[in-house]
Every structure is written in C-alpha cells, then in structure tokens.
N, C-alpha and C positions, 0 to 999 in steps of 0.2 A: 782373826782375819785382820789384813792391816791394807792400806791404801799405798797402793803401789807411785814414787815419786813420777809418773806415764799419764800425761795427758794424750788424748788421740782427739785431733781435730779435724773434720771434714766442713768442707765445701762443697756444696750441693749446687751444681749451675744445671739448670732445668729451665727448657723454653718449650712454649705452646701456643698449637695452632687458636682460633676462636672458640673452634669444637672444642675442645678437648679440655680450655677453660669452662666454659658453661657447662659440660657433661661432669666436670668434677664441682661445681657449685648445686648441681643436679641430684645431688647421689650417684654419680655414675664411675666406678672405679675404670683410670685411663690408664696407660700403658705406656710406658713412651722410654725413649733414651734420649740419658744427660749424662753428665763429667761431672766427677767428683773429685777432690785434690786432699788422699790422707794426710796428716801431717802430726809424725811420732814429736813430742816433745816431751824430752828426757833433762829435769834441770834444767840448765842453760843453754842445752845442746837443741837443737831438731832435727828431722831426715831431711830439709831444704837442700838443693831444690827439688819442687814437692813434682811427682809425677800427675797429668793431668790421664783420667783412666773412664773410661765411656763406657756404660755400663745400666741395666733397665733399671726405671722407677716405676713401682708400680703407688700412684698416685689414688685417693679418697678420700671423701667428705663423710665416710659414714660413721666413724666412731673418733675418740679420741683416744689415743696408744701413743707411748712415744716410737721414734724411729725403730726400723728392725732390720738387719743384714739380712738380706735373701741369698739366696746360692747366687744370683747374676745380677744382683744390685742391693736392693732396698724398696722397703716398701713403706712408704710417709702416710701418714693419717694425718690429716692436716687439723691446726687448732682451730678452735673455734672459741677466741675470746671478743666477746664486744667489748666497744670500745668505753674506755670509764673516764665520765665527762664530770668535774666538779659542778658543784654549785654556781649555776652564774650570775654573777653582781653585776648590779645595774652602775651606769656612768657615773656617778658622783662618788659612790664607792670604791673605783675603781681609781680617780683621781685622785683619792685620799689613802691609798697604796704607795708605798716608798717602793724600789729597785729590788730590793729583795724579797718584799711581802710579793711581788708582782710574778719573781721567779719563783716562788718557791706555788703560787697560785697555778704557773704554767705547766711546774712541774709532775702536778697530779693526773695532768689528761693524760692519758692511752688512749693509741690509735685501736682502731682495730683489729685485731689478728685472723681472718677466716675466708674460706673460701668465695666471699663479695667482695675481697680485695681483684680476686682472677677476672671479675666483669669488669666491659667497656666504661669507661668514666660514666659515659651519656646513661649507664644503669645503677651508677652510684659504686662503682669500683675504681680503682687505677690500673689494671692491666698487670699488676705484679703483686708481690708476696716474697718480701722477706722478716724472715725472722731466725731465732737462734732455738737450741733446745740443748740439755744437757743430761746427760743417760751415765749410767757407771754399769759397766763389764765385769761379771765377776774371771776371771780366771788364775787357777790352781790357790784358789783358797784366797785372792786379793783381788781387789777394787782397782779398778781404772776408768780415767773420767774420759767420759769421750764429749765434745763439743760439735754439734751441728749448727753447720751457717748453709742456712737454705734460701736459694736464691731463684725463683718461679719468675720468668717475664714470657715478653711476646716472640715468637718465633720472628715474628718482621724485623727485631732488630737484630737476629743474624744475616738474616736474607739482603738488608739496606748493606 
C-alpha cells in the first residue's frame, strides 16, 4: 500500500443555539446543520475555489472517535483534552528567564480542547471550539490524508 500524493481538507463551520451547547457538554448527542468546504489538494494544484456545501452534523460528548462521513454529513465526537499547564515559577524565577527560556516556558501550555469550551464564559468556557484533527482514507489499496478544521461558535453571531 502506498500514500496517495491527495490531501483532502475540510472546514467544518458549525454554529449553536445555548441548548444545544450545554446538551452537547451534557452527553446529549445534537443534531444540527453547518457547511463544510472540501478541498482536493493534489501537489501544488487544489479544487479552489472550494464549494461551500450545507449539510447535518451529528454532534457528542460521549466517546472519543475520530471524525466519520455519514450519508448527509458527519458525525464529530468531540475531544476531550484538558488543558497541560507547566510548572509554575514563582517571580524572581521568572525574572531570571532570558527571551527564549520565557518562549520556549509558553510554549508548553495547552489550551483546552473539549466540550467546556461550548459554555458561557460566566461557566468557565468561551462559547466556541476550534480545533483540527487528521484521519487517512484508505481507498483501492492507498492512503489519503484528510484534514479537519472544525470551527463550533455561537448562532448569535450569524443572526448580528
């Protein structure tokens, strides 16, 4: 088997009502319709410009899986990583950090990735959820890499 030179990229733009956030922080698998945007990249070529295609997500908090083509959309299992917070040094330590001890200290925090991003800030969330994931297809005996960019906010800011 050999890896086909076929990236396939999608963008997942997905918005939600309050409910429908907290029912997927709940366990409660939701339902909804968003746009996704394929995009064949072949070598240095793509299918740009990419068609925007409306179509159901069937969204849940209950397992981890990566994404899966359904017959009318997909269906996301959302991750659930907390966040990885380094060791924190106290002030005089910190001031005895050069430019790059300082970046490379920043660079170990992760946010968190999981369905407490989808609550109200005032519950300790931001109202959104993006992140990426990366899957490979096998077809007729070869690999193709597909990339998701999944993009979860609030319905209010279609409706503004």
């Amino acid at each position: 088997m050999t890896s086909l030179p076929f990236v396939l990229t999608i963008h997942h733009n997905i918005l939600l009502t309050k409910d429908e956030r907290y029912n997927i922080h709940n366990n409660v698998e939701v339902v909804v319709i968003g746009a996704s945007v394929p995009v064949w990249c072949i070598d240095d070529k793509t299918s740009e410009p990419a068609e925007e295609i409306f179509c159901r997500y069937y969204i849940d908090n209950l397992r981890q899986a990566p994404i899966q083509i359904a017959s009318d959309g997909y269906i996301i299992n959302l991750p659930n990583r907390p966040a990885k917070i380094p060791k924190i040094i106290d002030d005089e330590r910190w001031r005895e950090l050069n430019a790059f001890e300082r970046e490379m200290y920043y660079s170990r925090w992760e946010s968190e990735v999981s369905s407490k991003n989808l609550l109200d800030i005032k519950d300790g969330g931001s109202q959104s959820l993006i992140y990426k994931e990366q899957n490979k297809i096998k077809k007729n005996n070869n690999f193709i890499n597909v990339m998701h960019y999944i993009n979860i906010g609030i319905i209010e800011n279609l409706e503004q």
